[in-house]
C-alpha positions as a Markdown table, in Angstrom:
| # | Residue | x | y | z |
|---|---|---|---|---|
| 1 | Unk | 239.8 | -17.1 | 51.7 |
| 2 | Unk | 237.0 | -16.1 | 54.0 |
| 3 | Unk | 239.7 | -14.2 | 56.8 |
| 4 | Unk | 240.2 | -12.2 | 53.8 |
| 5 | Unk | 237.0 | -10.9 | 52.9 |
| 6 | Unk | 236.2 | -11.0 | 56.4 |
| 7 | Unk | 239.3 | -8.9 | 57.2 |
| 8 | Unk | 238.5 | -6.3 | 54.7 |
| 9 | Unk | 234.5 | -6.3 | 55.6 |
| 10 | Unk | 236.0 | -4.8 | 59.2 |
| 11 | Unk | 238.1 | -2.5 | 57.4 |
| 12 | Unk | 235.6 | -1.0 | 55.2 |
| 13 | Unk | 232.6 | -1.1 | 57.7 |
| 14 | Unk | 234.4 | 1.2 | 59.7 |
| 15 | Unk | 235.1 | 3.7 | 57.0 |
| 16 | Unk | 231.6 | 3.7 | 55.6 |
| 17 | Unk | 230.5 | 4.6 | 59.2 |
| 18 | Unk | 233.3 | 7.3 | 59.5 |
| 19 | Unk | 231.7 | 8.3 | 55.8 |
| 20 | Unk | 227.6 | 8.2 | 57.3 |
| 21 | Unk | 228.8 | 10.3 | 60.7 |
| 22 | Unk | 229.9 | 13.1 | 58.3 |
| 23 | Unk | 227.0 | 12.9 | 56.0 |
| 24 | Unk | 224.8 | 12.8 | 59.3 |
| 25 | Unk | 226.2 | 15.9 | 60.7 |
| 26 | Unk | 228.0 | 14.1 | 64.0 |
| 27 | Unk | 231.0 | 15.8 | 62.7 |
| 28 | Unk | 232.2 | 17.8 | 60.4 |
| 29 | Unk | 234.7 | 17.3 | 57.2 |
| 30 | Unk | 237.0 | 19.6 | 59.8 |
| 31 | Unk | 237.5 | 17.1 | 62.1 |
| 32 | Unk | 239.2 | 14.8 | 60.1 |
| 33 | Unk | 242.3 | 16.4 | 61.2 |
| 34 | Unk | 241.7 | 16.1 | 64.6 |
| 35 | Unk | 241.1 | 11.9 | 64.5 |
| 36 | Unk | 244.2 | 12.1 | 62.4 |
| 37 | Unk | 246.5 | 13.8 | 64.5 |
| 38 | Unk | 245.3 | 11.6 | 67.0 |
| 39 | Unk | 246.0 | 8.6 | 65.2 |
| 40 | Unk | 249.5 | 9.5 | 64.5 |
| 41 | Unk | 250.6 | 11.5 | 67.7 |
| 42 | Unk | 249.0 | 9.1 | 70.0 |
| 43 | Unk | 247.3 | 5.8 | 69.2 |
| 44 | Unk | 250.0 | 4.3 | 66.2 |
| 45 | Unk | 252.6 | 5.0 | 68.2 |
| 46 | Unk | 251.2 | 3.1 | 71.1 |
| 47 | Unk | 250.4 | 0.7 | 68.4 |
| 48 | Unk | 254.0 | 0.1 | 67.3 |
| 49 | Unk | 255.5 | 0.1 | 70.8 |
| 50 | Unk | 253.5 | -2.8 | 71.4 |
| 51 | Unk | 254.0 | -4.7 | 68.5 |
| 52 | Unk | 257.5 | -4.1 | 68.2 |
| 53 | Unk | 258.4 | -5.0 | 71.9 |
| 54 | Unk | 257.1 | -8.4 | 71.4 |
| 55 | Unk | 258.3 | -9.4 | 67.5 |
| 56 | Unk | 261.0 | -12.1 | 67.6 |
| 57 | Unk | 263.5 | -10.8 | 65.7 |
| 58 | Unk | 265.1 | -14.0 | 64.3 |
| 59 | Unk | 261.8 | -13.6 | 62.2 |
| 60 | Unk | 263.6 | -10.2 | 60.5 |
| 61 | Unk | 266.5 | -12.8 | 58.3 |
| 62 | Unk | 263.0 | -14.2 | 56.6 |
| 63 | Unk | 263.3 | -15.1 | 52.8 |
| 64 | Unk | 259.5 | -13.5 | 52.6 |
| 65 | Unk | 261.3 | -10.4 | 53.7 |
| 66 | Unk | 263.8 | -9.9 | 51.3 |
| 67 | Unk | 261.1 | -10.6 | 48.3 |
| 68 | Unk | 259.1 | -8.1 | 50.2 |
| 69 | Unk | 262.5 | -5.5 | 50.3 |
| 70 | Unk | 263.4 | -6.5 | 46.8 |
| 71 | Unk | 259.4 | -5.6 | 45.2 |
| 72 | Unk | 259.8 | -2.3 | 47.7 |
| 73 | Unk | 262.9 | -0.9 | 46.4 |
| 74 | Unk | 261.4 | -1.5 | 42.5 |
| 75 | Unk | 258.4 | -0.2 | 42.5 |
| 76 | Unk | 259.3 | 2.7 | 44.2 |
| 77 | Unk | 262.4 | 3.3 | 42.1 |
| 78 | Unk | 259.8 | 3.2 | 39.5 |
| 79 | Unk | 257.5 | 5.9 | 41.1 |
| 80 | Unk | 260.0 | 8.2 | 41.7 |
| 81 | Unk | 261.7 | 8.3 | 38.4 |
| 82 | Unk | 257.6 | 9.1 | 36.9 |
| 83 | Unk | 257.1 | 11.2 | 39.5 |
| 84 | Unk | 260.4 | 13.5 | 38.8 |
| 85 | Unk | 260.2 | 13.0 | 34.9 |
| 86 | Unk | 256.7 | 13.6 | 34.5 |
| 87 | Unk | 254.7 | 15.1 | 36.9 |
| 88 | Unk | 257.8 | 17.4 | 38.6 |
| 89 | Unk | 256.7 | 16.3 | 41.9 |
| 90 | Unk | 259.0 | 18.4 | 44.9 |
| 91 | Unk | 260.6 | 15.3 | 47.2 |
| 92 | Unk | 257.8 | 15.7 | 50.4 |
| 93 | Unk | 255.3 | 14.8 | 47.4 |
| 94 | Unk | 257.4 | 11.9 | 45.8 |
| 95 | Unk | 258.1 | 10.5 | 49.0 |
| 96 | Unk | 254.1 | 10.3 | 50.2 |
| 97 | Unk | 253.5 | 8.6 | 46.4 |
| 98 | Unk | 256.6 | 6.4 | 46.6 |
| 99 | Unk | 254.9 | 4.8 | 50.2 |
| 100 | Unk | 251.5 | 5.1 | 48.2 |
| 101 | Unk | 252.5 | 2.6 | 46.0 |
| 102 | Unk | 254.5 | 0.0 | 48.5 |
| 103 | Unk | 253.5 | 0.7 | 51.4 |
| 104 | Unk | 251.2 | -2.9 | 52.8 |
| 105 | Unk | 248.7 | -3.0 | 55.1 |
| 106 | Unk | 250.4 | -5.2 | 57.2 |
| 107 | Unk | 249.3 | -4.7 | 60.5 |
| 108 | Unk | 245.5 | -4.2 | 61.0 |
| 109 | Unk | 245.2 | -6.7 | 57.3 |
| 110 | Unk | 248.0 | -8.8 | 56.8 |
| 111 | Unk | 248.3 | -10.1 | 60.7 |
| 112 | Unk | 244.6 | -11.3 | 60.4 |
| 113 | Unk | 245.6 | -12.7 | 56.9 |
| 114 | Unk | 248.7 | -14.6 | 58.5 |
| 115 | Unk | 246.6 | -16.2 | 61.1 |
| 116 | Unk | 243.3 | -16.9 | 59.2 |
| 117 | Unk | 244.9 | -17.5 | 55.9 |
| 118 | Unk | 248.5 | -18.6 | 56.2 |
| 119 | Unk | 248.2 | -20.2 | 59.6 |
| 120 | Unk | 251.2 | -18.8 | 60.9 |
| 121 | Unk | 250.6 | -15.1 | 62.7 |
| 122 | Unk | 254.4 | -15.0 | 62.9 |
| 123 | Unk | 255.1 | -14.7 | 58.5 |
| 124 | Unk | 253.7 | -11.3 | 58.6 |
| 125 | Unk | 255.9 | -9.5 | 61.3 |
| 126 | Unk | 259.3 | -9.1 | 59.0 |
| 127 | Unk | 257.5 | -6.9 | 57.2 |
| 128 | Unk | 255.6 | -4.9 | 59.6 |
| 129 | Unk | 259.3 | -4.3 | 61.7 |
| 130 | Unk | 260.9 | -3.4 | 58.3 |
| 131 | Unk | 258.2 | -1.1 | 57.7 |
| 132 | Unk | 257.8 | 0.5 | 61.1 |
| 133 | Unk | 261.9 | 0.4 | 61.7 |
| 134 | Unk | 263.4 | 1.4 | 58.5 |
| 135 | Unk | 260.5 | 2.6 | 55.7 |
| 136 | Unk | 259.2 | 5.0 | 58.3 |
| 137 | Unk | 261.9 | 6.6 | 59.8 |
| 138 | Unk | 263.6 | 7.6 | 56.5 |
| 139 | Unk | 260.4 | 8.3 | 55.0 |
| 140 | Unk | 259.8 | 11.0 | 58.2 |
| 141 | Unk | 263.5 | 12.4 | 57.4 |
| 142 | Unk | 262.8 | 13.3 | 53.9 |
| 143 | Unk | 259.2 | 14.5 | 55.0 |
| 144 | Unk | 260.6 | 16.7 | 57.9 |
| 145 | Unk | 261.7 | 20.4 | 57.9 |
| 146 | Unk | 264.6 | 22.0 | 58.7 |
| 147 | Unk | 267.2 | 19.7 | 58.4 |
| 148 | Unk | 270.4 | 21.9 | 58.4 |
| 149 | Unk | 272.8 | 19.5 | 58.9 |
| 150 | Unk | 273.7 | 15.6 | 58.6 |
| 151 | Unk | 273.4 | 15.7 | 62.4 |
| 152 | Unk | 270.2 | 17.2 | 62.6 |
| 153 | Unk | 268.9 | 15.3 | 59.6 |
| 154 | Unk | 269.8 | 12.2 | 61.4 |
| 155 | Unk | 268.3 | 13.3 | 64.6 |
| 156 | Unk | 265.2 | 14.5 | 62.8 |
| 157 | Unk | 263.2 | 10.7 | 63.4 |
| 158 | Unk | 263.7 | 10.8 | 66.9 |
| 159 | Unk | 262.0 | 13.6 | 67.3 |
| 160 | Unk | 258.9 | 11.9 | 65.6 |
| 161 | Unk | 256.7 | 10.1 | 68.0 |
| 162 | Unk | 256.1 | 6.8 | 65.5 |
| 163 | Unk | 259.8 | 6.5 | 65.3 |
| 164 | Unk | 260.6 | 6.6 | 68.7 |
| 165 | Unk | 257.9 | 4.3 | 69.9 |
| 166 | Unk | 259.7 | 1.5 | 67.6 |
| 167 | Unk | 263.0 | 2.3 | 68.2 |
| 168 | Unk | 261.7 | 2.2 | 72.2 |
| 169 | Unk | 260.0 | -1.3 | 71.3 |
| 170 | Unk | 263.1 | -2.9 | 69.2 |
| 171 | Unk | 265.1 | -2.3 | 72.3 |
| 172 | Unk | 262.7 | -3.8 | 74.7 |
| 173 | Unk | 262.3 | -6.8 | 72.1 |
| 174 | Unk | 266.5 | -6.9 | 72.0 |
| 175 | Unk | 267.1 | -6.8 | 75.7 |
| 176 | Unk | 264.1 | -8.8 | 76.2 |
| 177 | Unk | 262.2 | -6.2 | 79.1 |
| 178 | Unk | 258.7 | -6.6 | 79.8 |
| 179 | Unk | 256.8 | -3.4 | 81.4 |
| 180 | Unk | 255.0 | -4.1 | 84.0 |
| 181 | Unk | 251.3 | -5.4 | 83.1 |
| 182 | Unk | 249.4 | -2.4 | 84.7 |
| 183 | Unk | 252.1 | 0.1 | 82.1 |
| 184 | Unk | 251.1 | -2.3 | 79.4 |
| 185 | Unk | 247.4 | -2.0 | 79.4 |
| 186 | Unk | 246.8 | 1.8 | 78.7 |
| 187 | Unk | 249.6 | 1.5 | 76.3 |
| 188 | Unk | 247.7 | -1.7 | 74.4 |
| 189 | Unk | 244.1 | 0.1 | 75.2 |
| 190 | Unk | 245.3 | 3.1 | 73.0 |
| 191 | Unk | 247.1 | 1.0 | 70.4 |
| 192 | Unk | 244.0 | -0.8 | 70.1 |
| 193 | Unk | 242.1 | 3.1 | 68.8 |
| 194 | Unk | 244.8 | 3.5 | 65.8 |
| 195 | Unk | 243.3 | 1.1 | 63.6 |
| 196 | Unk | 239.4 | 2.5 | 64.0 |
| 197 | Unk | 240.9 | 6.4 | 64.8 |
| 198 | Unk | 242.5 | 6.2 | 61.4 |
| 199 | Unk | 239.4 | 4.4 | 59.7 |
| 200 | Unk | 237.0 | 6.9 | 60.5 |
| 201 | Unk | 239.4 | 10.0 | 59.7 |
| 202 | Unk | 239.6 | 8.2 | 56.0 |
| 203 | Unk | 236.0 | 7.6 | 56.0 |
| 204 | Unk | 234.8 | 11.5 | 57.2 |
| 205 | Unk | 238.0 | 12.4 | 54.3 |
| 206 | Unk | 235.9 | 11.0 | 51.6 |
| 207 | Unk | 232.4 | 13.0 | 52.9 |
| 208 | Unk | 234.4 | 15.7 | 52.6 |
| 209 | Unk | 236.3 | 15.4 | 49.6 |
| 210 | Unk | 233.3 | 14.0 | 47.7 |
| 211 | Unk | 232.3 | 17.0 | 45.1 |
| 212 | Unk | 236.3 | 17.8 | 45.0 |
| 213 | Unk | 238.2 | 17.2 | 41.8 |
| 214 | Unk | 242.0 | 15.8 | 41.9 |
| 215 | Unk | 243.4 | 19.2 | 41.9 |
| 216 | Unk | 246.1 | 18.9 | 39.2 |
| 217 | Unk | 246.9 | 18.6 | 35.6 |
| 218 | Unk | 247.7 | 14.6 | 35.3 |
| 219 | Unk | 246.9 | 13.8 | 39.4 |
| 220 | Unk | 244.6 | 10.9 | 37.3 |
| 221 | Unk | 247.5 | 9.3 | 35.7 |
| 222 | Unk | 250.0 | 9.6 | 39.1 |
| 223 | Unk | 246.7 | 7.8 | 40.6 |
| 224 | Unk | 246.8 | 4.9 | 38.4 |
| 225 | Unk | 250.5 | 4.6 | 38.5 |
| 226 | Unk | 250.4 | 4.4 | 42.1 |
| 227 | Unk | 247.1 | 1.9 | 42.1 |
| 228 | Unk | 249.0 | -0.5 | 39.2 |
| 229 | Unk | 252.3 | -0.6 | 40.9 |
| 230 | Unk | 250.9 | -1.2 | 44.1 |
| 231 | Unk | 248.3 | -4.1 | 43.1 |
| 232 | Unk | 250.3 | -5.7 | 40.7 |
| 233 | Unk | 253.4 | -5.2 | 39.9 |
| 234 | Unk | 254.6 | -5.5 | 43.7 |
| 235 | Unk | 252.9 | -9.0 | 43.8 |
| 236 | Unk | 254.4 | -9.9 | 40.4 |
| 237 | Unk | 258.3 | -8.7 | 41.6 |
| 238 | Unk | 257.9 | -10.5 | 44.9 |
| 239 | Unk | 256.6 | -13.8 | 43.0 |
| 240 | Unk | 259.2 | -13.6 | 40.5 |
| 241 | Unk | 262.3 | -13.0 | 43.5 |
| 242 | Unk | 260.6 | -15.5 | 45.8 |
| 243 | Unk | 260.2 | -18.0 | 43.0 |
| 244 | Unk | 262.9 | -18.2 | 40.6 |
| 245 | Unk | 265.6 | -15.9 | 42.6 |
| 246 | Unk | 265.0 | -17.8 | 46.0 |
| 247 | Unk | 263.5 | -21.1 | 45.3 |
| 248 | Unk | 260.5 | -20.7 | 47.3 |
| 249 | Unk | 257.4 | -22.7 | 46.9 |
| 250 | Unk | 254.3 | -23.7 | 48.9 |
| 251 | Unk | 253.3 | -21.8 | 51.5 |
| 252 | Unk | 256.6 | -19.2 | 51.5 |
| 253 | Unk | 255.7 | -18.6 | 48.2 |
| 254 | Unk | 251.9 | -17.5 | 49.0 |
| 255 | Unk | 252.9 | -15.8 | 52.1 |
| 256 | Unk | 255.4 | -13.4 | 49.8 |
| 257 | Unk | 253.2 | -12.9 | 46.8 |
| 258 | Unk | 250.1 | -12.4 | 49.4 |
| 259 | Unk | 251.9 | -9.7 | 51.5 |
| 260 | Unk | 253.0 | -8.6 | 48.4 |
| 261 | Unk | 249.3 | -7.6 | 47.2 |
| 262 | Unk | 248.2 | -6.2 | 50.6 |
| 263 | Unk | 246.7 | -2.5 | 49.8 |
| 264 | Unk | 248.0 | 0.6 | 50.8 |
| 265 | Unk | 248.3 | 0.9 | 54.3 |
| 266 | Unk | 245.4 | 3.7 | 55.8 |
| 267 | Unk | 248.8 | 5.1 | 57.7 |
| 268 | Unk | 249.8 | 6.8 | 54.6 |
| 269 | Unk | 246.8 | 8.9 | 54.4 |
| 270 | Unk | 247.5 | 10.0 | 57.9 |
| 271 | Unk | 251.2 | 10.7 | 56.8 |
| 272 | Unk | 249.9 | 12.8 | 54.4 |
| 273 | Unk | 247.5 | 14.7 | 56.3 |
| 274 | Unk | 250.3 | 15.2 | 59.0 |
| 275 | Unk | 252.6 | 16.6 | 56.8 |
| 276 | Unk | 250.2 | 18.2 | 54.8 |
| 277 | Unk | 251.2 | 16.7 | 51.6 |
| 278 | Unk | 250.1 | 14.2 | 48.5 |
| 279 | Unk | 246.7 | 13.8 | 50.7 |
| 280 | Unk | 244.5 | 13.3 | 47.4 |
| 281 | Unk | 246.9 | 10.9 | 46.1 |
| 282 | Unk | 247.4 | 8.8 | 49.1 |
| 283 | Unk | 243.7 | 9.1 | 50.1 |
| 284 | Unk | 242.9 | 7.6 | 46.2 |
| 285 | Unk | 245.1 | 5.4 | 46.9 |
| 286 | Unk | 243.9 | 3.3 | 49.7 |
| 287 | Unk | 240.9 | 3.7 | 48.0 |
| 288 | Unk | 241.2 | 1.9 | 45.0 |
| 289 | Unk | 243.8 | -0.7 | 46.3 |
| 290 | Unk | 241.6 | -2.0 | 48.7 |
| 291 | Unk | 239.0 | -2.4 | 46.1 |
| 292 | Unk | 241.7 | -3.9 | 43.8 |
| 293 | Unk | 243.0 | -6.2 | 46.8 |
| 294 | Unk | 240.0 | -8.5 | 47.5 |
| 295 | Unk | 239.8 | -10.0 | 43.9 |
| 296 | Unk | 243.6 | -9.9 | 43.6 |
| 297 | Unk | 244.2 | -12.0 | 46.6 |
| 298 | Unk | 241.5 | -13.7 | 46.2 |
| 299 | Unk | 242.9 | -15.2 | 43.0 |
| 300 | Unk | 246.7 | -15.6 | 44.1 |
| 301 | Unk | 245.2 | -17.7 | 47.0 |
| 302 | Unk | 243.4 | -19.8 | 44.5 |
| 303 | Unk | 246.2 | -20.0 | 41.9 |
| 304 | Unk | 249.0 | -21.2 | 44.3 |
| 305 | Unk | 247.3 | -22.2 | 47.0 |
């Protein structure tokens, strides 16, 4: 399991150095937003665009997909109903807690995971095309304002630049066009920034962040809803559907229960900050999953690997 922990010693080396920039003075909690916005108005999108354009999209009828839809679709369900029942949370707020606790790390974590761990770089792309092309968008149209109608709700994704740099990718992928190189290398350049861009804004978040309490009456307990659905009962749904529903065993059976355990993607954070929204929650959130994640996968590679 060393592409694991060496996956995640990336990950988190980049964050404490977005952390020791802000206690150093390079720059201030303030510019958090400004690596954020970047991240999500220019360098993920690039990012996706990329990615999607070049996924092979006979990968998309994957069993490991449908476990990955099927633990999805639970835990949020569960969320939500908490989230409403409990806590009175508005839908902008559900919505960033609902990806909180479902949302994977797929792309910067689980492709190096696929390759190092699985073998196969190609088991990890069903879910980061049904995240990009389906979680995403309809999590941007309940997160948008000013819907007024079902034509301008539907319309509402494309006016989002991560939306429209997959739906731009899925049709390059479907019609099989190729940009140019020279169009492709600035485009790959800046995809290559969202992964760091977003790191440090999370890092400089928790300088800033660091003598503030969760803000609300029970924001503790939404925490740890969001941390134990996320860590392990997502892995637990997807090992149960792949296992008994599907049949699955070997290394189908890892790949699903392993992408299944992934942390909280770093995207949500941004999400939040964007939308200015559930950024405590989502920011805790990565936190504490990624911390959760190492031992976590850690033992599901050693217990059915």
């Amino acid at each position: 399991m060393s592409g694991v922990v060496a996956a995640f010693a990336a990950l988190v080396s980049v964050a404490v150095l977005g952390y020791v920039v802000g206690v150093g003075g390079l720059l201030r909690a303030s510019d958090e937003l400004v690596l954020s916005r970047l991240a999500f108005f220019v360098a993920t999108p690039a990012l996706m665009f990329a990615t999607v354009s070049r996924a092979d999209l006979h990968t998309l009828l994957s069993p490991v997909l449908l476990t990955e839809v099927v633990a999805v679709v639970c835990v949020q369900l569960a969320y939500v109903l908490a989230a409403k029942l409990i806590w009175r949370r508005d839908r902008r707020e559900a919505t960033i807690g609902a990806l909180a606790s479902s949302y994977v790390n797929a792309g910067n974590l689980g492709v190096p995971i696929s390759i190092y761990v699985l073998g196969n770089g190609a088991l990890v792309a069903p879910i980061l095309l049904f995240q990009l092309i389906v979680l995403t968008p309809v999590s941007f149209l309940i997160l948008d304002k000013g819907a007024r109608s079902i034509r301008s709700a539907l319309l509402l994704p494309l006016r989002n630049p991560l939306t429209v740099a997959s739906l731009l990718g899925l049709a390059c992928a479907l019609t099989g066009f190729s940009l140019p190189v020279m169009v492709m290398r600035p485009i790959e350049l800046l995809g290559g920034a969202a992964v760091p861009v977003a790191l440090l804004a999370y890092g400089l978040s928790l300088y800033g962040s660091q003598r503030t309490p969760l803000e609300e009456k029970g924001a503790a307990g939404e925490v740890a809803l969001v941390v134990a659905l996320k860590s392990f009962v997502q892995p637990a749904i997807a090992y149960v559907t792949a296992r008994f529903a599907l049949g699955l065993d070997g290394s189908a059976l890892l790949a699903a229960t392993l992408f299944a355990a992934l942390p909280t993607a770093q995207n949500i954070y941004v999400y939040a900050v964007n939308y200015d929204t559930g950024r405590r929650l989502a920011r805790s959130a990565v936190l504490l999953t990624t911390v959760l994640s190492i031992p976590i996968m850690t033992g599901i590679g050693a217990v059915l690997g």
